[in-house]
PAZAPA-4460 file (N, C-alpha, C; in steps of 0.05 Angstrom, whole numbers, plus 32768, in hexadecimal, padded with zeros to 4 digits):
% residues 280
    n_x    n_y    n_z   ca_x   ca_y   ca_z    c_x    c_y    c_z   seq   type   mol
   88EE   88D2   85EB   88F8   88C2   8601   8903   88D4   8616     1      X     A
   8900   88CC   862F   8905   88DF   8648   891A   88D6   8657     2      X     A
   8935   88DB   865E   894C   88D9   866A   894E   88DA   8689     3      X     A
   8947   88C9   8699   8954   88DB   86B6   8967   88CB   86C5     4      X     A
   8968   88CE   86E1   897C   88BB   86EE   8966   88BB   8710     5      X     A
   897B   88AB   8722   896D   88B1   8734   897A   88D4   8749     6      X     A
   896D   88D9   8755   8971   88EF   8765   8971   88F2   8782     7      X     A
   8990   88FA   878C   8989   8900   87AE   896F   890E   87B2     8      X     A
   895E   8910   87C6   894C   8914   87D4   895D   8928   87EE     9      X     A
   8974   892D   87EE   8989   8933   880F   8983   894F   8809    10      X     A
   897D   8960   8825   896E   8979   8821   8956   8974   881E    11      X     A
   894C   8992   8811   8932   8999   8805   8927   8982   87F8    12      X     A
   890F   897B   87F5   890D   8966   87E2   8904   8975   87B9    13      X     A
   8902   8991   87C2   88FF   89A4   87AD   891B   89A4   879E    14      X     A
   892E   8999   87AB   8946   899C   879B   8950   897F   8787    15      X     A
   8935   8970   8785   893F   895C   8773   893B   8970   8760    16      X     A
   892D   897E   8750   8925   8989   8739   893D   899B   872F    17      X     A
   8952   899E   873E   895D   89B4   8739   8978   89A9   872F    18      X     A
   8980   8985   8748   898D   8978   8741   898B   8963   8723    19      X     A
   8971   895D   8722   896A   894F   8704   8978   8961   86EC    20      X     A
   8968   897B   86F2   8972   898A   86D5   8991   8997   86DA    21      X     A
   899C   8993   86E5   89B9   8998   86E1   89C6   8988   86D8    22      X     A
   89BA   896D   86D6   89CF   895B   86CA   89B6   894A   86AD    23      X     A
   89A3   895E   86A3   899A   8959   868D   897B   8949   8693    24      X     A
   8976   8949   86A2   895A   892F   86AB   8948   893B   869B    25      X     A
   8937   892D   868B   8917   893C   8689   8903   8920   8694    26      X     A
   890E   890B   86A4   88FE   88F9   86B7   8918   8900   86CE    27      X     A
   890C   88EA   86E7   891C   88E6   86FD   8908   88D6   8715    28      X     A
   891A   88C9   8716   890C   88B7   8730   8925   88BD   874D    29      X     A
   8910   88BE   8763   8916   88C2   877F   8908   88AC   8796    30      X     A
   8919   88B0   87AF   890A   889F   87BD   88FD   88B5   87CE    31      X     A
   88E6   88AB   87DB   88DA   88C6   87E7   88E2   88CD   8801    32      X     A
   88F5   88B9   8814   88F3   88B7   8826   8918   88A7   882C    33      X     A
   8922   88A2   8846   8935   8895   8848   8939   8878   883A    34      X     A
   894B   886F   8824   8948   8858   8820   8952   883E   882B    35      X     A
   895B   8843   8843   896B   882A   8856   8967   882F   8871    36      X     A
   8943   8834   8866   8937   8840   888D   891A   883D   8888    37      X     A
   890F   8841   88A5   88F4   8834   889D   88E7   8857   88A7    38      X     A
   88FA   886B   88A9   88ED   8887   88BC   88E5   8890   88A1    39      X     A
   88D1   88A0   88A3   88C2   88AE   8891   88C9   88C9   8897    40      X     A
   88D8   88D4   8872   88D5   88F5   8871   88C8   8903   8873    41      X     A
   88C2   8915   8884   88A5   8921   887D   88A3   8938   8862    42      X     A
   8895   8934   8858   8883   8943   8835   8884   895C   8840    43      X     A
   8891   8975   8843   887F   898B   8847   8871   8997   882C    44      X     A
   8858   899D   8833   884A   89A5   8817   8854   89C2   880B    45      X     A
   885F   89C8   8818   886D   89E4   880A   8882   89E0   87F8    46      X     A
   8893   89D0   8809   88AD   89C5   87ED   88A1   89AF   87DF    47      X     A
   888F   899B   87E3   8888   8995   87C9   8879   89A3   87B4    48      X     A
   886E   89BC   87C0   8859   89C9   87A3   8879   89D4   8797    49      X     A
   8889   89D9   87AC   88A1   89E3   879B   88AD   89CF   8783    50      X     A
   88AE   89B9   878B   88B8   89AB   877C   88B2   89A5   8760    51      X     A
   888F   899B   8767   8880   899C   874D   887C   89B3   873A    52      X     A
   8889   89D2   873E   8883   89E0   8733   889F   89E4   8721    53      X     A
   88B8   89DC   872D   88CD   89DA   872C   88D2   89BF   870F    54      X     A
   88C7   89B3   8718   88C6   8991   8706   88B8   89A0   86F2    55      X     A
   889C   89AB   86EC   8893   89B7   86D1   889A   89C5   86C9    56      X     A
   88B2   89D4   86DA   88BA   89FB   86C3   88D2   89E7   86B7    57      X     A
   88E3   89D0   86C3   88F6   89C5   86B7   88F7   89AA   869B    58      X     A
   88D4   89AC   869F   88C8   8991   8692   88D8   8976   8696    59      X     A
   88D5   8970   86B5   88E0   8958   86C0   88C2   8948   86BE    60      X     A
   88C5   8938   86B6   88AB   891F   86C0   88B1   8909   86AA    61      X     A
   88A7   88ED   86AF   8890   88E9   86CC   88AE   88E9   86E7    62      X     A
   88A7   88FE   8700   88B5   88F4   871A   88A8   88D8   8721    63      X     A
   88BD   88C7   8723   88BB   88A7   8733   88C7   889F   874C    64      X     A
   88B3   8897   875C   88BB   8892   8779   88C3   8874   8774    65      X     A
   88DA   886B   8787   88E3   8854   8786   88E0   8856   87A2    66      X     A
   88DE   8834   87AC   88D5   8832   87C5   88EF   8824   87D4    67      X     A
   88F8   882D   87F3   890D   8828   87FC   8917   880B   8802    68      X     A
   8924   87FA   880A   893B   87EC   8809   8930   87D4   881A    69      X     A
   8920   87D7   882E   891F   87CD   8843   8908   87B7   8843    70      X     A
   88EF   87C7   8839   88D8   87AE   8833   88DD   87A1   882B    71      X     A
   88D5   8790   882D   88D1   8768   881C   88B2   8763   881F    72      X     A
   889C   8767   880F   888E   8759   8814   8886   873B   8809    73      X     A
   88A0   8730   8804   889F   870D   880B   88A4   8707   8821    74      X     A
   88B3   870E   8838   88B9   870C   884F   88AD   86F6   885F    75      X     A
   88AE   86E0   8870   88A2   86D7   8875   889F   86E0   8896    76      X     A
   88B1   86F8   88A2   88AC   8703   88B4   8897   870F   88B7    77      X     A
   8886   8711   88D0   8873   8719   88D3   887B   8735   88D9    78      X     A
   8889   8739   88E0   8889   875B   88EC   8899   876A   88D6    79      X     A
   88A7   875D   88BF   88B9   876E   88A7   889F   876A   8897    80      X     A
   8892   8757   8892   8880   875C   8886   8868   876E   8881    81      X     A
   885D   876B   8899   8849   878D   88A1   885B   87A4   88A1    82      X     A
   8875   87A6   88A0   8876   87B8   88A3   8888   87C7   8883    83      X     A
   8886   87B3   8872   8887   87BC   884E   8871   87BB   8844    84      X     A
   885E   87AE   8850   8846   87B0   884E   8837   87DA   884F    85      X     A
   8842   87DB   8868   883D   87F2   8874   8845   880E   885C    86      X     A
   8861   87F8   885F   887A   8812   8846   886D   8816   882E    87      X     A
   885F   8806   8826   885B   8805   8808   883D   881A   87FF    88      X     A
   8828   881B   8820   881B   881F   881D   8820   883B   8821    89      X     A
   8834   8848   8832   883E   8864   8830   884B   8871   881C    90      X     A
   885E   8862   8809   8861   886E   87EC   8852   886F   87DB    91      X     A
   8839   8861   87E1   8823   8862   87C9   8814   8889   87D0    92      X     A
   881A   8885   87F0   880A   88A3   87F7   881D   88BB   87F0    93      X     A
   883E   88B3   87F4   8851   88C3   87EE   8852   88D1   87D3    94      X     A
   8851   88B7   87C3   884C   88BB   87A9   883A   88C8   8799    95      X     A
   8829   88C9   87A4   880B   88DC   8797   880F   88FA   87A4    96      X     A
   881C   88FE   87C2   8822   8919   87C5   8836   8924   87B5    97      X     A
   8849   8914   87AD   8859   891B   87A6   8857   8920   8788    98      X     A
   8842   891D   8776   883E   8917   8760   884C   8905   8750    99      X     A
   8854   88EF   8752   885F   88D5   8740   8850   88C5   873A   100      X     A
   8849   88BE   8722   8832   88B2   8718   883D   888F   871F   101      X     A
   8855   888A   871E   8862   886D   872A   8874   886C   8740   102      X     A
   886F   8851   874D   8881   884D   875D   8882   8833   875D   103      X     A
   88AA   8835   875F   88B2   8820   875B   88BF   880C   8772   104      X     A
   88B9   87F2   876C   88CA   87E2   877D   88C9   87CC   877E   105      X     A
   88E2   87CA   8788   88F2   87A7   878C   88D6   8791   8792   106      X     A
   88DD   8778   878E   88BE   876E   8789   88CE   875A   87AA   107      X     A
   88E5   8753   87B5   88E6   8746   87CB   88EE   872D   87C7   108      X     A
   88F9   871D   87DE   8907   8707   87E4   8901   86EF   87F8   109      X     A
   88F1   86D7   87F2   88EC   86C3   8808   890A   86B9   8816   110      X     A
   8904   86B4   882D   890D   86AD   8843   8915   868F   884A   111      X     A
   892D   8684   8855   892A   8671   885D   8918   8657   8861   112      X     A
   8903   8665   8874   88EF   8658   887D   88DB   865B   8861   113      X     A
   88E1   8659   8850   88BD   8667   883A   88CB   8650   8821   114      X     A
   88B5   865B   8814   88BF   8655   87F2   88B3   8669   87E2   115      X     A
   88BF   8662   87CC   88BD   8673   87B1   88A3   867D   87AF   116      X     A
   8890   8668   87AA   8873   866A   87AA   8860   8677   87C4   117      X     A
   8868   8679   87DC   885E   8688   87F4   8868   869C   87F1   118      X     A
   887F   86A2   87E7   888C   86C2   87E1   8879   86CD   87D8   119      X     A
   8875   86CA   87B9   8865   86D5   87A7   8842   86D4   87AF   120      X     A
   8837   86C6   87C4   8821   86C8   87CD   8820   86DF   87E0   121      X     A
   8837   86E6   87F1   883A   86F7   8804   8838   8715   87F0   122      X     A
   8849   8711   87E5   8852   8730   87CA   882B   8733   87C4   123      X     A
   8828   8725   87B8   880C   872C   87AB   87FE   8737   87C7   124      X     A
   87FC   8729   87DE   87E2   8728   87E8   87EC   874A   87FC   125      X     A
   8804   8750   87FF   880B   8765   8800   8809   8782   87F1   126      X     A
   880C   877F   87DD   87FF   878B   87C5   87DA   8794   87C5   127      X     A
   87CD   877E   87C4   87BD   8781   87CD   87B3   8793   87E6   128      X     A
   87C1   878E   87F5   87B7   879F   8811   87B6   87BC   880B   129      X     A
   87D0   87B7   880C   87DB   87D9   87FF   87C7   87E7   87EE   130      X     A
   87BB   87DD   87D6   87AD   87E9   87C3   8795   87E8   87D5   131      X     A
   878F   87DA   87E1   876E   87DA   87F4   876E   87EE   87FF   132      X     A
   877D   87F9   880A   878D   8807   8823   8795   8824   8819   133      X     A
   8797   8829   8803   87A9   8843   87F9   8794   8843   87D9   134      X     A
   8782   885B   87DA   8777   885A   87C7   877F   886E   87B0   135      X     A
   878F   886B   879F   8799   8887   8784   87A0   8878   876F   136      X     A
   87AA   888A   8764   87A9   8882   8741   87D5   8880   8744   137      X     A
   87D8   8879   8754   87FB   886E   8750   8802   8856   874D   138      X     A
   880E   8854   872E   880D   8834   872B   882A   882F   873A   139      X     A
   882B   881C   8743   8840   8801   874C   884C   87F2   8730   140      X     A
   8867   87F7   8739   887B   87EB   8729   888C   87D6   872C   141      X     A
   8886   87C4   872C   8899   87A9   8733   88B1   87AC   871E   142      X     A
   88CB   87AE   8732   88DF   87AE   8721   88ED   878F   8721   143      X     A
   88F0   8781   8710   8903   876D   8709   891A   8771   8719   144      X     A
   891A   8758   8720   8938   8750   872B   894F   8741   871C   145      X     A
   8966   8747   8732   8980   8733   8729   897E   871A   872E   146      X     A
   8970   870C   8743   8970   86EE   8743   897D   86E9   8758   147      X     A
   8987   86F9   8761   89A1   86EC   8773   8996   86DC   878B   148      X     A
   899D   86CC   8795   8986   86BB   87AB   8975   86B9   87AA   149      X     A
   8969   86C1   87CC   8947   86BC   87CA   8936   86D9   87BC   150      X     A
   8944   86E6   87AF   8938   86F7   8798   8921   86ED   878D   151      X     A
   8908   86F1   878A   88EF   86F0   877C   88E9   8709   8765   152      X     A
   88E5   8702   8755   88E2   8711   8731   88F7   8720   8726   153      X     A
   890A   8704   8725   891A   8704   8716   8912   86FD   86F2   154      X     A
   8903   86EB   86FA   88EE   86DF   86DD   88D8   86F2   86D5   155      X     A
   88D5   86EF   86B9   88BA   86FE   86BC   889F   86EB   86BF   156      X     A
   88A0   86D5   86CA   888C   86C1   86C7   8889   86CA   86E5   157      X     A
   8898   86CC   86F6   8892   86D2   8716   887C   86F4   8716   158      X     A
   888D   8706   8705   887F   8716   86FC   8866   8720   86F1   159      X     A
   8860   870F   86E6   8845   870B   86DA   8836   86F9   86E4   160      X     A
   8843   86E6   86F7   882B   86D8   8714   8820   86E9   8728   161      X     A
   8832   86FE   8732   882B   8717   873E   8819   8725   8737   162      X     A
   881B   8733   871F   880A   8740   8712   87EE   8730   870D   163      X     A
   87ED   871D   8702   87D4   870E   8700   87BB   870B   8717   164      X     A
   87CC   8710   872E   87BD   870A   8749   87B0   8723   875F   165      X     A
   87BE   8740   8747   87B9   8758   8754   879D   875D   874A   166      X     A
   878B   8764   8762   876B   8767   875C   876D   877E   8748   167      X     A
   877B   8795   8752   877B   87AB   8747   8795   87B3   8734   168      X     A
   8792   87A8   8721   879A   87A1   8703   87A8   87B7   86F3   169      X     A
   8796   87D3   86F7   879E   87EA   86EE   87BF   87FC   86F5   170      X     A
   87B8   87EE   8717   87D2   87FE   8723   87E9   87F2   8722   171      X     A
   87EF   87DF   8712   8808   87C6   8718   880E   87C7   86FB   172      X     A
   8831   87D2   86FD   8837   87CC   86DF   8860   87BE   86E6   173      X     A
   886C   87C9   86D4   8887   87BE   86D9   889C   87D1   86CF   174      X     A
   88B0   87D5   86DC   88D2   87E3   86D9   88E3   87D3   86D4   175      X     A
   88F1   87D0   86BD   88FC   87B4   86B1   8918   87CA   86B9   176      X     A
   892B   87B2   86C6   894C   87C6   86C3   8951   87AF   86BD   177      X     A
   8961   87BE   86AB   897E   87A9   8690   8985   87A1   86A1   178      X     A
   8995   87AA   86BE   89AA   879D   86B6   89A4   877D   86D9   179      X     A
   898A   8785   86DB   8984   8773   86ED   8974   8759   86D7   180      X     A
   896A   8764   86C1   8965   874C   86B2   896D   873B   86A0   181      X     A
   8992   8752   8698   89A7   8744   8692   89B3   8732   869A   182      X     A
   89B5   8731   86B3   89C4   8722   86C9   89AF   8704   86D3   183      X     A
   899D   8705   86CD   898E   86F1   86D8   897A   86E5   86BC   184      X     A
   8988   86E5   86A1   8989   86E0   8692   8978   86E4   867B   185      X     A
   896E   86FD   867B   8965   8709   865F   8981   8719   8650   186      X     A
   8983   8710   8636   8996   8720   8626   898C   873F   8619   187      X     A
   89A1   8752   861B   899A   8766   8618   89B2   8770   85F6   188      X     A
   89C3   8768   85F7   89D4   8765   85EB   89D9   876D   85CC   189      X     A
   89C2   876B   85C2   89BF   8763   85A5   89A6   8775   859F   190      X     A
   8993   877E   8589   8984   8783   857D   8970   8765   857F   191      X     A
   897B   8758   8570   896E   873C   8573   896A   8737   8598   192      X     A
   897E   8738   85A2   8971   8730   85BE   895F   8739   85CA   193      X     A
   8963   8753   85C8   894E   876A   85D8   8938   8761   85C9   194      X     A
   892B   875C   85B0   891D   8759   85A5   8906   8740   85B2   195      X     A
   891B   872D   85BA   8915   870F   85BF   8907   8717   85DF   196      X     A
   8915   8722   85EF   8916   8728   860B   88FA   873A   8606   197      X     A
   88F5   8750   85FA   88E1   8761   85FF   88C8   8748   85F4   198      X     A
   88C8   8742   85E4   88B4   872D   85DD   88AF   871B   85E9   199      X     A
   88BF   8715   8601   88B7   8701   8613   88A5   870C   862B   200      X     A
   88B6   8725   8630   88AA   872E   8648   888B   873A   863C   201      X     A
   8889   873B   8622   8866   8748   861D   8856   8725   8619   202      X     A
   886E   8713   8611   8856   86FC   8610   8854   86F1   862E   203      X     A
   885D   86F8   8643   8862   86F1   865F   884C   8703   8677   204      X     A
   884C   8721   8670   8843   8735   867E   883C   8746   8664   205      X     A
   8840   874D   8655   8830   8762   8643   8844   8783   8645   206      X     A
   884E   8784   862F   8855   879B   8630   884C   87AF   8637   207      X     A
   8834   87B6   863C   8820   87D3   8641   8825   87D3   865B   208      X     A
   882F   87C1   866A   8831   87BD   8687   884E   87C7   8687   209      X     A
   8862   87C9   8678   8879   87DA   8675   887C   87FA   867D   210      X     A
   8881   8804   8691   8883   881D   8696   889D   8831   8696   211      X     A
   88AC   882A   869D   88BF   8833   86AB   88DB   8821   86A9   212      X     A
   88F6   882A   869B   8911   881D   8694   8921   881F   86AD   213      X     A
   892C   8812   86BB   894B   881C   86BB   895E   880F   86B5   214      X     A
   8964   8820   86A3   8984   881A   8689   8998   8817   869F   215      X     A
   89A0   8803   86A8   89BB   87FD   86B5   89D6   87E8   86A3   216      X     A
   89E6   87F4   8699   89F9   87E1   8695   8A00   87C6   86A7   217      X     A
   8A0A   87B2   86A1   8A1A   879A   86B9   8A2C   879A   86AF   218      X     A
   8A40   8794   86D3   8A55   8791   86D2   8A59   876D   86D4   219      X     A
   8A45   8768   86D4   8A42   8741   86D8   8A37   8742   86BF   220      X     A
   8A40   8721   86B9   8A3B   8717   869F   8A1C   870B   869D   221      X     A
   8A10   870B   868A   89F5   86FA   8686   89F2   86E5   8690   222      X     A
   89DA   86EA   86A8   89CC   86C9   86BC   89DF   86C9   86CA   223      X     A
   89F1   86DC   86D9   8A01   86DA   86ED   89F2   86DD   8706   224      X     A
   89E1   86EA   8709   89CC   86F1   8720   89E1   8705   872F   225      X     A
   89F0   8713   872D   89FB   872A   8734   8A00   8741   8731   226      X     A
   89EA   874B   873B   89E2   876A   873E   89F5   877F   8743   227      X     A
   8A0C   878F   872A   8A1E   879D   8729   8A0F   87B5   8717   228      X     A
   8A07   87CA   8712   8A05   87DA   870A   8A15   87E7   86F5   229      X     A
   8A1C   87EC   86DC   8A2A   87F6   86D4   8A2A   880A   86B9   230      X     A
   8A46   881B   86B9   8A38   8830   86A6   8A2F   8828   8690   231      X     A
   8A25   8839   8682   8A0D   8836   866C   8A2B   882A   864D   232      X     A
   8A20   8817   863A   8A3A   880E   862A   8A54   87FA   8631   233      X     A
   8A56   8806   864C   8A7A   87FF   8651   8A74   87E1   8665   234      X     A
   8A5D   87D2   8667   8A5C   87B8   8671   8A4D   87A7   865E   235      X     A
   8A3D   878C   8669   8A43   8776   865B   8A28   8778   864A   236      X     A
   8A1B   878E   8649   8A08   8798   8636   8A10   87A4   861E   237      X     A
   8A14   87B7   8622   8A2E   87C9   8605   8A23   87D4   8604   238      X     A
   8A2C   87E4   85F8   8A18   87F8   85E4   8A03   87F9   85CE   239      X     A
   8A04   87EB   85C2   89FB   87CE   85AE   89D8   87CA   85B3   240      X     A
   89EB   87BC   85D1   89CC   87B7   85DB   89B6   87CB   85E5   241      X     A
   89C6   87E3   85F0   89B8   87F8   85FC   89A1   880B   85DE   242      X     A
   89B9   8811   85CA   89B1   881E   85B0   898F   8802   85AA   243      X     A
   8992   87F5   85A6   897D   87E1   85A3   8964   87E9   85AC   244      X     A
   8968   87E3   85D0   8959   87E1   85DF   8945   87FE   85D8   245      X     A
   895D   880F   85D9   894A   882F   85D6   8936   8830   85BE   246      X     A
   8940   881E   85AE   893A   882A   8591   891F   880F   8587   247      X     A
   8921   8801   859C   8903   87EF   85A7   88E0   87FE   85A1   248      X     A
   88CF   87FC   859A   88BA   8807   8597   88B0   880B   85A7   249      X     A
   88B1   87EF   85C0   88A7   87F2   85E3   88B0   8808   85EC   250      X     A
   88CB   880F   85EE   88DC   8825   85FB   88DD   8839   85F3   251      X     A
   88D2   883D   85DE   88DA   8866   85CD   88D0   8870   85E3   252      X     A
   88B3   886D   85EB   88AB   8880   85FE   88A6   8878   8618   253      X     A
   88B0   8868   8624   88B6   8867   8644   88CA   8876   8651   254      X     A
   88D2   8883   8664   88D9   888E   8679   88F7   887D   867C   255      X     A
   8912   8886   8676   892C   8877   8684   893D   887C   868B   256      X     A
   8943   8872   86B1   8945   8877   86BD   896C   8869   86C3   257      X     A
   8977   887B   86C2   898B   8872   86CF   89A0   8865   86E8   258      X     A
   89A3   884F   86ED   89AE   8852   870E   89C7   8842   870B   259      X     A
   89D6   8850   86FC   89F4   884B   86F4   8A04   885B   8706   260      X     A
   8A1D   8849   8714   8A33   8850   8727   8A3C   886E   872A   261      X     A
   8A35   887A   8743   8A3C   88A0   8737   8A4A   88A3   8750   262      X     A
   8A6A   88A4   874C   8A82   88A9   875E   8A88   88C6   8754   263      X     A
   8A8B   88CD   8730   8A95   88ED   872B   8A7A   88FB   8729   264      X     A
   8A7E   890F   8738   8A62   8920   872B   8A5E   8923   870C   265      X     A
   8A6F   8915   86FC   8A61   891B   86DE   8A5D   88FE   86D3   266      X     A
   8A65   88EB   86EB   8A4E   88CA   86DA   8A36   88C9   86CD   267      X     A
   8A21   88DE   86DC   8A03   88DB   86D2   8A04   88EC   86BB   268      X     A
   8A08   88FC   86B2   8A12   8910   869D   8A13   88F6   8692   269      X     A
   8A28   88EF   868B   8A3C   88D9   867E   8A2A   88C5   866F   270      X     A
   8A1F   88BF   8685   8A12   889F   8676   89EE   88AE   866A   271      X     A
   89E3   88BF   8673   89D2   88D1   8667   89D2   88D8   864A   272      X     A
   89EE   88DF   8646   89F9   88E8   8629   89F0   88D2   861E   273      X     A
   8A06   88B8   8629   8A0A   88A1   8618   89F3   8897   860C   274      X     A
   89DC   889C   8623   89BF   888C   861A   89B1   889E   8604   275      X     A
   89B5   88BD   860F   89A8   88C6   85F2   89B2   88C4   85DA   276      X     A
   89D0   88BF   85D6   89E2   88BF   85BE   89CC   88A6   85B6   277      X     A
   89D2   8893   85C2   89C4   8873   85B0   89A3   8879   85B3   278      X     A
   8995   888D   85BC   8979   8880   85B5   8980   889C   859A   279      X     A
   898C   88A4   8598   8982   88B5   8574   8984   889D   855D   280      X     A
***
């Protein structure tokens, strides 16, 4: 099983590899680009061959691009729309220079004016484009949500309507985080729960479509729909639940990813430990 967290990108972009393994990573996910902007970093190919050479002498992989903050492609705006449309179709290109075999992201939120069901027609038919549009072998990761409002795939039934409708089948899988599917009412809690919860989501979407964790503790209680992040054990998951989850058959060998609260420089350390203590 492979440990990482997420990683500044600030500076070099060669210096995630350097920042992963100082605090133990042998995965790590980055965003490639600003995540609360629509300007594009530019790739120089020199510091990325650096990087990827850097990621294998340290045996970091798989690197995962997560995609920034801003797209919605439920949107029922016409101009935010083309233009996550646009986003989505540039981390798919980011992503392959950059060598990350996934990329992940938020699946989006209908609008006032929309509904539930036009959301999820927008997401797909977006999706679509993108894959028409951007031809490589980088699968797309729909990560689960908290629920909170007009949030779309919070369920995994919204999840697996998405997926059902993508022409191109191969490149579309899922990033389940605890603690967004704690909160919007899968239990994680128990051996028995995790059990119950993983078996839904393979009789719902199919486990093989499982890629990619992130282990987030909550600081909200179960089906609260409030998205608090918290360290690994010390919220309304436990430890309990975490030791479980790892020790899952789905999960021995997926990729997990951390994005627990980091105010001291030794939080990620911290909760790193904690997760490898419980997957032995």
């Amino acid at each position: 099983m492979r440990f990482g967290a997420h990683i500044s990108i600030a500076g070099k972009i060669y210096q995630v590899a350097e920042r992963a393994k100082r605090i133990g990573c042998n995965t790590a996910q980055i965003f490639s680009r600003n995540p609360r902007g629509w300007q594009l970093k530019e790739l120089f190919l020199d510091e990325v061959k650096r990087l990827k050479g850097d990621l294998r002498i340290f045996d970091i992989h798989p690197l995962i691009v997560h995609m920034p903050y801003l797209p919605n492609l439920a949107s029922s705006k016409i101009g935010l729309y083309l233009k996550s449309v646009n986003a989505l179709e540039e981390d798919l290109k980011r992503s392959e220079v950059l060598g990350a075999p996934y990329l992940v992201s938020h699946i989006g939120s209908f609008s006032n004016f929309s509904s539930r069901e036009e959301g999820l027609e927008r997401i797909i038919e977006g999706i679509n484009t993108a894959f028409s549009k951007v031809k490589n072998d980088i699968i797309l990761l729909l990560e689960n949500t908290a629920g909170g409002g007009r949030e779309l795939g919070s369920r995994f039934e919204e999840i697996a309507e998405i997926i059902k409708n993508i022409k191109e089948k191969k490149r579309i899988g899922v990033c389940l985080d605890t603690c967004h599917g704690f909160v919007s009412g899968y239990d994680f809690r128990t051996k028995k729960a995790v059990s119950e919860t993983l078996k839904l989501f393979d009789d719902l979407i199919g486990l093989e479509r499982l890629r990619v964790i992130h282990a987030n503790d909550s600081k909200s209680p179960l089906g609260s729909h409030i998205d608090r992040h918290w360290h690994i054990g010390e919220g309304y998951i436990g430890k309990e639940g975490f030791r479980a989850l790892l020790h899952h058959p789905a999960i021995r060998n997926l990729p997990v990813i951390i994005e627990t609260p980091f105010k001291e420089p030794g939080d990620d350390l911290r909760n790193l430990a904690t997760l490898r203590k419980l997957a032995k």
